[in-house]
C-alpha positions as CSV (number, residue, x, y, z in Angstrom):
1,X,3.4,14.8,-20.0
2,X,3.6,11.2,-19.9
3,X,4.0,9.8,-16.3
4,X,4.4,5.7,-15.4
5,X,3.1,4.9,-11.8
6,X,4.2,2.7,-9.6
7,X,3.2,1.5,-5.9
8,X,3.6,-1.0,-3.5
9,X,6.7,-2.5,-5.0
10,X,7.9,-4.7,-1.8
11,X,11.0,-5.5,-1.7
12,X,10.4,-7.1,-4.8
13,X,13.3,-6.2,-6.9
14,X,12.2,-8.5,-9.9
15,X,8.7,-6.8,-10.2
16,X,10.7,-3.7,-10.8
17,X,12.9,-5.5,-13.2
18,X,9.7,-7.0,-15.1
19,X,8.3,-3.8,-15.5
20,X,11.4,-2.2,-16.9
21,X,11.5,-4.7,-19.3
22,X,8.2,-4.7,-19.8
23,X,7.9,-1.1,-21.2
24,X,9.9,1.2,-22.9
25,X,10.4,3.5,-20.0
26,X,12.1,6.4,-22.2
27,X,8.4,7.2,-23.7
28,X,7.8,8.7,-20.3
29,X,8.6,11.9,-19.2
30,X,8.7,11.4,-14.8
31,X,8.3,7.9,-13.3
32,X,6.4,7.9,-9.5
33,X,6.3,5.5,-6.7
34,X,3.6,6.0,-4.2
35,X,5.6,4.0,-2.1
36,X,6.2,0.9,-0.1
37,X,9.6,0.5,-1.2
38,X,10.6,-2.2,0.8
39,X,8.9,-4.1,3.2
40,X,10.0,-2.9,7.1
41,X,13.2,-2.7,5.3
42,X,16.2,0.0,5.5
43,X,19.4,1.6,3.6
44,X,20.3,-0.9,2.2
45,X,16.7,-2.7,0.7
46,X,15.9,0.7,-0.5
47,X,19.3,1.6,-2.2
48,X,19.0,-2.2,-3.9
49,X,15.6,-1.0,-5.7
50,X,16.5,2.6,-6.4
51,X,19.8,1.1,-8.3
52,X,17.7,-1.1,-10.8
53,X,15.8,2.3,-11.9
54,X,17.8,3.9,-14.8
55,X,18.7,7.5,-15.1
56,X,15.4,9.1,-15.4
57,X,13.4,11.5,-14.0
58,X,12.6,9.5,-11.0
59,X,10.8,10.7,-7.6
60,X,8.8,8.8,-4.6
61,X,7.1,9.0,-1.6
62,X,7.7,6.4,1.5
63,X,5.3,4.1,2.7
64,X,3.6,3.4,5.7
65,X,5.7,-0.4,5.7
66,X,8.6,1.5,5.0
67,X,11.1,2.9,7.9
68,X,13.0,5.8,9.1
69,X,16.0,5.0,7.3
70,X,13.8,4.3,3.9
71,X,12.8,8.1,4.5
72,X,16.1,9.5,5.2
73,X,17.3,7.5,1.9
74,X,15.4,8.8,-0.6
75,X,16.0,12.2,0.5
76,X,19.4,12.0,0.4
77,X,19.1,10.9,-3.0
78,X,16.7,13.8,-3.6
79,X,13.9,11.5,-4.6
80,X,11.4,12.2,-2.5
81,X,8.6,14.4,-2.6
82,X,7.3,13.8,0.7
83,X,6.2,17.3,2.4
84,X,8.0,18.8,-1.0
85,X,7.6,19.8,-4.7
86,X,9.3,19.7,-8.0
87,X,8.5,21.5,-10.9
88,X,8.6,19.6,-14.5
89,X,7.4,21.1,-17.7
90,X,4.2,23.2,-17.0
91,X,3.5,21.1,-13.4
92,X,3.8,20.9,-9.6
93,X,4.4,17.4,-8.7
94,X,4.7,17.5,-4.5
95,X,3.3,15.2,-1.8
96,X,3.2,13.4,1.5
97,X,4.4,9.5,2.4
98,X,3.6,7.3,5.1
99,X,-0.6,6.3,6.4
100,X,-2.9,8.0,8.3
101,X,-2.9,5.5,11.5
102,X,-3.9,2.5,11.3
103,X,-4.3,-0.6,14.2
104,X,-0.9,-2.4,12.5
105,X,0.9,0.2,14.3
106,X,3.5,0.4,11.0
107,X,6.7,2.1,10.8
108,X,5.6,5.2,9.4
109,X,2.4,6.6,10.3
110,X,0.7,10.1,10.7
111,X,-2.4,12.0,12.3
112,X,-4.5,13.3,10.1
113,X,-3.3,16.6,11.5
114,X,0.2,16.0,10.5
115,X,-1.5,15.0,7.2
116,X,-2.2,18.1,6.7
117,X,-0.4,20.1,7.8
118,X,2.2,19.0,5.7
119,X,0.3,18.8,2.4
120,X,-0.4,22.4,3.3
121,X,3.2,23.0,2.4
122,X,2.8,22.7,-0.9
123,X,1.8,24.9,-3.9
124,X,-0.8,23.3,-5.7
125,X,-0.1,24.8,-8.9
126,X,-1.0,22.6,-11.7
127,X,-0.6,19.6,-10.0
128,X,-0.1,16.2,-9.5
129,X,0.1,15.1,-6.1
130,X,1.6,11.8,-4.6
131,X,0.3,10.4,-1.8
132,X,0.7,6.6,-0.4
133,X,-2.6,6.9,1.9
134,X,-5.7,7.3,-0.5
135,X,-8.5,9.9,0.0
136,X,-10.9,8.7,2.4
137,X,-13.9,7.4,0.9
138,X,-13.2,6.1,-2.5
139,X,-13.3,3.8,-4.6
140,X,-9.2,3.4,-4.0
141,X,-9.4,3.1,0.2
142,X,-11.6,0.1,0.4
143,X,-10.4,-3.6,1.8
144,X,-11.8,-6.6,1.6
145,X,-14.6,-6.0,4.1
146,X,-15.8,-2.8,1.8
147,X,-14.7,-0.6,4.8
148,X,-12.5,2.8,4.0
149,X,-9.2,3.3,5.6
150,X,-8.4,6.6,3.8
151,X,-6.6,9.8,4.9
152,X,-9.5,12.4,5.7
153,X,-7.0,15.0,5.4
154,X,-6.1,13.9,2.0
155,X,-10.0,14.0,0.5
156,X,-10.0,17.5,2.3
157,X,-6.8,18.9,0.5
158,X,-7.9,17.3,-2.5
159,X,-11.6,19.0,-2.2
160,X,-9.8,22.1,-1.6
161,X,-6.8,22.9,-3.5
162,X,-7.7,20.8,-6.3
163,X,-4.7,19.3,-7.5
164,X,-5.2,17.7,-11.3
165,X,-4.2,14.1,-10.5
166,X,-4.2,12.4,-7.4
167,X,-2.4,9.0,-7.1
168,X,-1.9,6.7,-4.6
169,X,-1.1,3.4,-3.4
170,X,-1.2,1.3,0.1
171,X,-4.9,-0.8,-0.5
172,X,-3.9,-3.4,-2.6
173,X,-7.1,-4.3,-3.2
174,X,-8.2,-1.0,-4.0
175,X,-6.6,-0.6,-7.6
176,X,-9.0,1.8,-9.1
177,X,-9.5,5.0,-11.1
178,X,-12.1,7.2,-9.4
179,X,-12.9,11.3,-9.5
180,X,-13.2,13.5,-6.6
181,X,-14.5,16.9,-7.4
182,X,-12.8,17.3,-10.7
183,X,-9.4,15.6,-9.5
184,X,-8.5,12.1,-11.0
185,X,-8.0,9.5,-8.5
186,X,-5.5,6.1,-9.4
187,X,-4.1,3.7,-7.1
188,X,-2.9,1.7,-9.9
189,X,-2.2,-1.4,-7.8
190,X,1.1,-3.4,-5.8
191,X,3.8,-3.4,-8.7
192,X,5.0,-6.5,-6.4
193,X,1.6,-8.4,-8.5
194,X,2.6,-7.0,-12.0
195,X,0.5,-3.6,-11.8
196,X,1.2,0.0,-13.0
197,X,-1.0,2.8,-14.1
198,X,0.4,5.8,-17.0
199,X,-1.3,9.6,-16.4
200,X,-1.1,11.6,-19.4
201,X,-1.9,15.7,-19.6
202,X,-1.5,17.2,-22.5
203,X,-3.5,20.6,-23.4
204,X,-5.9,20.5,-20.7
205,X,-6.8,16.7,-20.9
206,X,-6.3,14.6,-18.3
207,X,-6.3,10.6,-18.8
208,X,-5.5,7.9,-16.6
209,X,-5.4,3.9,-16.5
210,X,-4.6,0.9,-15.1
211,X,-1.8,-1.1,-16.3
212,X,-0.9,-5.0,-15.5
213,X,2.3,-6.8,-17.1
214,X,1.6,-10.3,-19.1
């Protein structure tokens, strides 16, 4: 399986555009967001980015910059994998939207017990979770100052269930590729600044990069 990543996109329809132009997105088998559709936007900004995506195997989480209405959206459009799972080929792809809080006080953010407790909803069979908070203490959570602002909850799923890939967003100055246990970490950076990351499994073997368009 050959999965494009995406994160942070912004509003910014033409970053979406880019990319789409960029690469030919029929190679891939199942593109992600990690989220962040819009920013603080609604209906109507998240509807304008979902409507440049062709008709492919498509599925996101929300953001913590996203709202309500973002998260109601992309469920209705059964996009969303937040507190859900969808099975394609031999894998589980499931996972959880929105930040662990933060001091910003954004639209859409959860306790770590929430966290949880809704990542505890899913199988973990083979797979490839989506999250837009990072695991705490990686090298994907880090801002400028060096300080982590990761989901605890998240690291401790990870560390327990052991999912195969782990990709995130949120830190945009976190793009990195890291390993927890024998998971695969990616935040593959903002698409909004030309970024994207590709997972591939195939037989066993698991490898992951970071992508930037020219």
């Amino acid at each position: 399986m050959k999965i494009c990543v995406i994160t942070d996109i912004h509003g910014h329809k033409s970053s979406v555009k880019r990319l789409l132009n960029a690469i030919d997105i029929n190679k891939f088998d199942l593109l992600v967001s990690c989220g962040d559709i819009t920013s603080f936007g609604g209906r109507n900004e998240a509807k304008e980015i979902l409507e440049i995506i062709p008709n492919i195997n498509f599925y996101t989480v929300f953001g913590n910059c996203d709202t309500n209405e973002v998260k109601d959206y992309i469920d209705s459009q059964n996009v969303s994998l937040h507190e859900k799972e969808i099975k394609i080929q031999d894998y589980s792809i499931g996972g959880f939207g929105g930040s662990n809080i933060s001091p910003f006080r954004t639209p859409l953010e959860y306790t770590e017990e929430q966290i949880r407790e809704g990542l505890s909803k899913l199988s973990f069979r083979n797979m490839i979770l989506v999250t837009h908070a990072p695991p705490y203490g990686t090298k994907l959570d880090k801002i400028g100052n060096g300080k982590s602002i990761g989901s605890s909850s998240i690291r401790k799923i990870i560390e327990e269930y052991h999912p195969l890939v782990a990709i995130s967003g949120h830190v945009h100055e976190s793009r990195a590729i890291d390993i927890l246990n024998n998971t695969k970490l990616l935040n593959p950076g903002p698409l909004k600044d030309g970024y994207y990351g590709i997972v591939e499994l195939n037989k066993g073997q698991i490898n992951v990069s970071l992508e930037k368009l020219d």
